[in-house]
C-alpha positions as CSV (number, residue, x, y, z in Angstrom):
1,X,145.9,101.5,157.0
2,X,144.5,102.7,153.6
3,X,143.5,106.7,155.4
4,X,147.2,106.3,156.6
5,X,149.1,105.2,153.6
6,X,146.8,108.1,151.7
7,X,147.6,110.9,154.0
8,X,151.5,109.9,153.1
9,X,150.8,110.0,149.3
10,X,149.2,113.5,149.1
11,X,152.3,114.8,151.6
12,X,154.8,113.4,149.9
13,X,153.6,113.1,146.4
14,X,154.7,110.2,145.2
15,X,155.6,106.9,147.4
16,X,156.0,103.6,146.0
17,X,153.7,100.7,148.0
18,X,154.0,97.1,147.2
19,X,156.2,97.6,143.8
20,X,153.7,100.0,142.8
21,X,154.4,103.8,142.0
22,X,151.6,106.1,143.5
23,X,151.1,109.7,142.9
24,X,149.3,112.0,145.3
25,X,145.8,113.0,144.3
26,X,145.4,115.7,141.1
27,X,143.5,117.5,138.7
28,X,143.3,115.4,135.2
29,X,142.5,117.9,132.3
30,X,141.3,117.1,128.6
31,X,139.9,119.5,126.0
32,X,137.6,118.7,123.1
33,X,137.4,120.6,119.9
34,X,135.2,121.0,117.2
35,X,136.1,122.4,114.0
36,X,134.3,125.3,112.9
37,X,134.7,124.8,108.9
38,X,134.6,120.4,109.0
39,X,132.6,117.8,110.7
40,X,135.6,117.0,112.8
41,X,135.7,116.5,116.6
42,X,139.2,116.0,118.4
43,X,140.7,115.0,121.8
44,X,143.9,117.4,123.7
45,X,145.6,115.6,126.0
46,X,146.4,119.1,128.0
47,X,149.2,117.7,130.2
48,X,151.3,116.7,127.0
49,X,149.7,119.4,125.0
50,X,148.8,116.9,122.0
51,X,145.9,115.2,120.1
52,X,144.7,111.6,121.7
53,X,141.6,111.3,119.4
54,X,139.7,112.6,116.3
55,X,136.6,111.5,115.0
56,X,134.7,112.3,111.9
57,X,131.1,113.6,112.9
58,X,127.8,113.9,111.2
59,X,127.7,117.4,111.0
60,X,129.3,120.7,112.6
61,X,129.6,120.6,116.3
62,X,128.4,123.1,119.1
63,X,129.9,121.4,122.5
64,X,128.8,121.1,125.9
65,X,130.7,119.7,129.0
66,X,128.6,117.3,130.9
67,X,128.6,117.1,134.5
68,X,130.7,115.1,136.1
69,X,133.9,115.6,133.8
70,X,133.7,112.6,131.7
71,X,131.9,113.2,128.9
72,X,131.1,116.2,126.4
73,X,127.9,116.6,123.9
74,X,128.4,117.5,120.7
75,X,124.9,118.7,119.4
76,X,124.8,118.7,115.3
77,X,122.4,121.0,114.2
78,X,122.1,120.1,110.4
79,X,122.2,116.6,110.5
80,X,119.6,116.1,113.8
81,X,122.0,113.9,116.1
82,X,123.8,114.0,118.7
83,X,126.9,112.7,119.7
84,X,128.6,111.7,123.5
85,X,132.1,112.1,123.6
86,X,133.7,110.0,126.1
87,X,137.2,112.0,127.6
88,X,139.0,108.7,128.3
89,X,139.1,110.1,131.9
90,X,138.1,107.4,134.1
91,X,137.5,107.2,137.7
92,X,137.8,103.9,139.7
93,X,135.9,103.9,143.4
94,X,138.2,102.4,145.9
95,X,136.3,103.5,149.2
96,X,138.2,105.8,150.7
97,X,139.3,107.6,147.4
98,X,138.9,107.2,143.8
99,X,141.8,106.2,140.9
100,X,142.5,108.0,138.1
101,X,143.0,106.2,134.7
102,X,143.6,107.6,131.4
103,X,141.8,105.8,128.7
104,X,141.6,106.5,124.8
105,X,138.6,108.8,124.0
106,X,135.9,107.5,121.5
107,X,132.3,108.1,120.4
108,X,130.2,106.2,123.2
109,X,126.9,107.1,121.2
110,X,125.6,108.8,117.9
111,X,122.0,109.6,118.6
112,X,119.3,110.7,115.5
113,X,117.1,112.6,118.2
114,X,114.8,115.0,115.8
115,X,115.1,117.8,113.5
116,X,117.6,120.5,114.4
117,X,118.7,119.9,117.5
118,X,120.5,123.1,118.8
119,X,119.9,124.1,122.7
120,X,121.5,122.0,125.5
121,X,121.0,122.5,129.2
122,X,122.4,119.7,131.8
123,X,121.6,120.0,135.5
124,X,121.8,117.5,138.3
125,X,121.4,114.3,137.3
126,X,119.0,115.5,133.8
127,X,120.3,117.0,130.1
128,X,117.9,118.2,127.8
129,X,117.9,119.3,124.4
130,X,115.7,121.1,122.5
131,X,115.2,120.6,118.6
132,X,114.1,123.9,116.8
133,X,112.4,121.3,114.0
134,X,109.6,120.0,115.3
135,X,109.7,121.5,119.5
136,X,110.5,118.6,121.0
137,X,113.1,117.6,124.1
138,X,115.4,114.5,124.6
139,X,115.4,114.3,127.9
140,X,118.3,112.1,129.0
141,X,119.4,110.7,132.4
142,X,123.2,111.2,133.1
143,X,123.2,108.4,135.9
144,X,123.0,106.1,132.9
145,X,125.4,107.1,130.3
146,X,127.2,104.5,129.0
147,X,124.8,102.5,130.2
148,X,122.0,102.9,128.4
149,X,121.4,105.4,125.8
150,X,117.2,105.7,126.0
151,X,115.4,109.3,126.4
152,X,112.4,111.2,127.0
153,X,111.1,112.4,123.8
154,X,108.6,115.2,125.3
155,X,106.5,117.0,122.8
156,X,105.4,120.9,123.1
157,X,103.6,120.4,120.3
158,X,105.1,123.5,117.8
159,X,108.6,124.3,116.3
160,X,110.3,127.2,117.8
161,X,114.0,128.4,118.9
162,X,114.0,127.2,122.2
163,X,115.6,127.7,125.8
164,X,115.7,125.4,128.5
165,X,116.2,125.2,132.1
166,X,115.8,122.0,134.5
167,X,114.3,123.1,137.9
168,X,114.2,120.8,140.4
169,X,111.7,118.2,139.3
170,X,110.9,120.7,136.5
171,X,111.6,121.4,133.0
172,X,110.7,124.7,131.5
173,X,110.6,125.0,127.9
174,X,111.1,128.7,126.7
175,X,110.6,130.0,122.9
176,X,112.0,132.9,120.8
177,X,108.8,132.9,118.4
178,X,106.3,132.2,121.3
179,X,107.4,134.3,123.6
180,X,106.3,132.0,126.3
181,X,107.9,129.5,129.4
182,X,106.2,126.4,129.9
183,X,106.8,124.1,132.8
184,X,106.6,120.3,132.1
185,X,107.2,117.3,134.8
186,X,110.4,115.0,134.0
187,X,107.7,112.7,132.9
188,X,107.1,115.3,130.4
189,X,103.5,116.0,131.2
190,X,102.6,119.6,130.3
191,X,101.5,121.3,134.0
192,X,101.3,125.0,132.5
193,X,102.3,127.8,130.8
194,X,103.5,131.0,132.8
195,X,101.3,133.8,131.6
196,X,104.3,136.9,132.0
197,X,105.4,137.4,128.4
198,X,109.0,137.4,127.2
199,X,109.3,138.7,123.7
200,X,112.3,137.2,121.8
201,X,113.0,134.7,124.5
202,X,116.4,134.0,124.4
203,X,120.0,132.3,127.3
204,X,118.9,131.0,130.5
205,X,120.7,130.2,133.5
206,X,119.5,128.7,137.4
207,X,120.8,130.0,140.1
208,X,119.6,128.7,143.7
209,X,116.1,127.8,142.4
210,X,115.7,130.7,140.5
211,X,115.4,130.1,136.2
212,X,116.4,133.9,134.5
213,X,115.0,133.9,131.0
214,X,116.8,136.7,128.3
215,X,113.8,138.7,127.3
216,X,114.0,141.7,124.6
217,X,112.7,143.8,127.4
218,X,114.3,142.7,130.3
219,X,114.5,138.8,131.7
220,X,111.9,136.8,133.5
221,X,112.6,135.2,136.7
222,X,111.2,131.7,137.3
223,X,110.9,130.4,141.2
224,X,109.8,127.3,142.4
225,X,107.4,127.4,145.1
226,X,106.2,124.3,146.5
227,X,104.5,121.7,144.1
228,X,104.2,125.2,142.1
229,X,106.4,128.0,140.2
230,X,105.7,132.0,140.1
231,X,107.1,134.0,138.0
232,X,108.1,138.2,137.5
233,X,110.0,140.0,135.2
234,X,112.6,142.6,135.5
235,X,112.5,145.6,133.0
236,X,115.7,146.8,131.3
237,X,116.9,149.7,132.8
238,X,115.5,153.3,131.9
239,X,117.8,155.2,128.9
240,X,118.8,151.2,127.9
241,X,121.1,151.5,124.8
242,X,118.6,151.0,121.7
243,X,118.5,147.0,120.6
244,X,120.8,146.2,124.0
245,X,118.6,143.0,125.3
246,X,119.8,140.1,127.5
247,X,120.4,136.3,125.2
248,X,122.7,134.8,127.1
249,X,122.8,134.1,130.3
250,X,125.4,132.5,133.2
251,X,125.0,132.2,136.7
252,X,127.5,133.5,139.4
253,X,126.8,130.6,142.6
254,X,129.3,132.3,145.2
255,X,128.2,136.3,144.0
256,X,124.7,135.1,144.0
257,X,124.2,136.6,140.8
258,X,123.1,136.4,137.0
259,X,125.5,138.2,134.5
260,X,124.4,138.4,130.6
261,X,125.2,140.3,127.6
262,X,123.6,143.4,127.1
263,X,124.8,145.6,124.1
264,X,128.7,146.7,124.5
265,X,128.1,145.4,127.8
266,X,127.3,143.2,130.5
267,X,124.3,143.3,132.6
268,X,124.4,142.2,136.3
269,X,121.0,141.0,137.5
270,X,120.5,140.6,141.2
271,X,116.8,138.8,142.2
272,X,116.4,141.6,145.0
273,X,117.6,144.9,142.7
274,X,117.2,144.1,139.2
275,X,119.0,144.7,136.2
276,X,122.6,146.9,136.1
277,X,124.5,147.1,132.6
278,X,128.3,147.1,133.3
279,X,130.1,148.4,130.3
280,X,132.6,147.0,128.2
281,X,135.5,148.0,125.7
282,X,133.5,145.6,123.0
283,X,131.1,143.6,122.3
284,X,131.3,140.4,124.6
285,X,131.3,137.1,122.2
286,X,132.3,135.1,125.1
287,X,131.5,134.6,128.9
288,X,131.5,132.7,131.8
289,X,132.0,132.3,135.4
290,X,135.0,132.0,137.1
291,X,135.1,129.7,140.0
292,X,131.6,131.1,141.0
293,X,132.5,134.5,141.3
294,X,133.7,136.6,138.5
295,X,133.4,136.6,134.8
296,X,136.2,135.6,132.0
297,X,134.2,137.7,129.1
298,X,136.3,137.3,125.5
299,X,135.1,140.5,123.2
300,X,135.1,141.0,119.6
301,X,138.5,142.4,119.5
302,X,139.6,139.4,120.7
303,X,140.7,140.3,124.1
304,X,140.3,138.5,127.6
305,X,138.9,140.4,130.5
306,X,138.6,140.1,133.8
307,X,135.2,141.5,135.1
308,X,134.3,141.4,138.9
309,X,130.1,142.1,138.3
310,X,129.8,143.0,142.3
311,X,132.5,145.8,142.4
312,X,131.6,147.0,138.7
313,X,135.3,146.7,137.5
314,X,136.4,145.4,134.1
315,X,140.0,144.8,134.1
316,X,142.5,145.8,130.6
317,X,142.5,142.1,129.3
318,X,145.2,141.4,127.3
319,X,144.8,139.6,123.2
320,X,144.4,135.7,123.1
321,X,142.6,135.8,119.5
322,X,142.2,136.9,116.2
323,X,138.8,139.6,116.0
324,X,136.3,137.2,113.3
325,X,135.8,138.7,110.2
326,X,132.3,138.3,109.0
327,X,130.6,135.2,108.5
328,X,133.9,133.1,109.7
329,X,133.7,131.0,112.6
330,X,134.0,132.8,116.2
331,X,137.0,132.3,119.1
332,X,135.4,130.0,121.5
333,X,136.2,129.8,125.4
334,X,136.2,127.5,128.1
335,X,137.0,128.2,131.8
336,X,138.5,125.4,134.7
337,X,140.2,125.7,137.4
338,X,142.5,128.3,137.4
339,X,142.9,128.0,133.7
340,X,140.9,128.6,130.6
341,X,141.2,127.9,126.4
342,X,140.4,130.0,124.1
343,X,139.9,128.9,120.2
344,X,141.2,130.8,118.0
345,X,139.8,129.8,114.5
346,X,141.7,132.1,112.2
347,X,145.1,130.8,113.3
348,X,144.1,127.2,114.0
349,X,145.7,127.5,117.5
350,X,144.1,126.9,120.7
351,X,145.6,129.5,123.3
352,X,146.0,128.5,127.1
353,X,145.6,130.9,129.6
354,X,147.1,131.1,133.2
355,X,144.2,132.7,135.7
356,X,146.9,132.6,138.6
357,X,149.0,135.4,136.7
358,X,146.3,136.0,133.9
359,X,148.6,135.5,131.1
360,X,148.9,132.9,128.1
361,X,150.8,130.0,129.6
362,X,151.2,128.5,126.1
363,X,149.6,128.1,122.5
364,X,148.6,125.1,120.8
365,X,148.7,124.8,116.7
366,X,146.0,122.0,116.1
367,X,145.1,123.4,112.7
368,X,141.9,124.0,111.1
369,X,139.8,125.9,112.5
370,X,138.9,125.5,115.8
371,X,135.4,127.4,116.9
372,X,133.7,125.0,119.7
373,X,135.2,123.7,123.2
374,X,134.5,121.3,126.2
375,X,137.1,121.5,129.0
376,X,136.6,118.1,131.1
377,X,138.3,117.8,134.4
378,X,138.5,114.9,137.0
379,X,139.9,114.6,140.3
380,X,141.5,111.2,141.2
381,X,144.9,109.2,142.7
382,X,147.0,108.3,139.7
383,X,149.3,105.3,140.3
């Protein structure tokens, strides 16, 4: 009865069944914002395009969307906490398909993790974050958020910038200053440290049990094997642009490949070939993949571009931001499904952008100035 009765929702859209309105099954969207200038964190309601929630924060926010859709992290730097933000999206298991309720947003926890908290990297069912103060990682388990808010303090026993990527049962630990990867268990037991060098270590990404690491002279590869890891490193290209160097990193699942920044350019790092720049118009401030295949990359002129890294082509873009001026806060973008936001600090908008007909869609004034975003999305039958 219940397979039938939803197979007659998601044709028909909306039914009513014992008094009770029913929608078919959608997409649920909600963005969070952190100001770039105020310890303020707010809530966007994106099918009404308005503020549900703001909350005063400890310090500045950078954000981070948590698997699952649910919740976002805010990491504050200066103050050494962090903060889970939950969307007020909530799904409800009924069996055969889950319910959608919207919920007001709120601060589930404000965590004083260590000194200088400032890397986040979530994978699975782990999240880790790395605190520049003192070397340390909170390692957190995301089956148990709101649930219970205990982590993994593991030591590495030295400050340093660091990068992080969660392999399989593995973390690995990279640092700017060191130079070095380390791989710990979840446990946090140290097992080793990889003896390839990566001067200025710096962006990771995992991609089909391959960590890349951002070097300053190319990017180290990371593999599980076994019980084991091996690692290799790929060179920059001959006649590299002097100080181009890859420091951030996202992976590409349905391409199969790594794309990072790389001067006035992308490069495009395949595990077989090695490392191609793609150039750009500008510098890229922002990108990331879209659904798994191409790249939404937001330059310093404050244009959005298309870029498909297997063919080599960077389409026009089109302008969805103010270029910064120096030393104010940067646009900030955040890519769904067949949408994306892009902050636009100097205006105190946030601009929303159409990836079906790659054109703004609408703007919203929130004020302020808007310079970090979490898009949370959740699939569920309203009623």
């Amino acid at each position: 009865m219940r397979k039938g009765l939803l197979a007659l929702v998601l044709a028909l859209g909306t039914v009513w069944v014992h008094g009770e309105k029913v929608h078919g099954e959608g997409m649920a969207r909600r963005l969070v914002v952190a100001d770039g200038k105020a310890p303020v964190v707010y809530v966007l309601d994106l099918e009404e395009g308005k503020e549900v929630a703001r909350f005063s924060v400890p310090s500045l926010a950078r954000l981070y969307p948590l698997p699952g859709g649910q919740y976002a992290l805010a990491v504050h730097r200066d103050s050494g906490h962090l903060s889970f933000i939950w969307s007020g999206l909530r799904l409800v298991n009924h069996g055969d398909h889950q319910d959608l309720r919207l919920e007001a947003p709120y601060v589930a926890a404000t965590l004083a993790t260590g000194p200088k908290p400032t890397h986040a990297f979530a994978h699975g069912h782990h999240l880790a974050v790395f605190h520049d103060g003192d070397g340390t990682v909170a390692l957190f388990d995301l089956r148990r958020l709101g649930l219970d808010w205990r982590y993994r303090q593991v030591a590495t026993g030295r400050p340093d910038h660091g990068a992080l990527a969660l392999l399989g049962e593995r973390l690995l630990v990279g640092g700017l200053e060191s130079g070095r990867v380390e791989v710990y268990t979840l446990e946090g037991q140290k097992a080793l440290t990889l003896p390839e060098a990566c001067p200025r270590l710096h962006g990771e990404a995992v991609l089909e049990g391959v960590a890349v690491f951002g070097c300053q002279d190319g990017v180290l590869l990371v593999e599980g094997v076994g019980q084991g890891v091996r690692a290799r490193k790929l060179p920059n290209p001959p006649r590299s642009p002097e100080g181009a160097r890859v420091g951030t990193l996202v992976a590409l699942e349905e391409a199969g490949v790594f794309v990072g920044n790389f001067g006035q350019g992308l490069a495009v790092i395949r595990l077989g070939e090695g490392l191609k720049p793609l150039p750009l118009p500008a510098r890229p401030l922002r990108f990331l993949a879209e659904e798994g295949k191409g790249v939404l990359v937001l330059t310093a002129e404050g244009r959005l571009h298309r870029v498909d890294p297997l063919k080599g082509e960077v389409g026009p873009g089109f302008p969805v931001a103010t270029p910064p001026a120096q030393g104010a806060p940067s646009p900030a973008l955040a890519v769904g499904h067949g949408v994306a936001y892009v902050a636009d600090p100097a205006q105190g908008a946030v601009v929303e952008v159409d990836l079906e007909g790659f054109q703004v869609k609408r703007r919203l004034p929130v004020g302020g100035a808007p310079a970090a975003l979490a898009l949370l999305e959740v699939e569920g039958m309203e009623h």
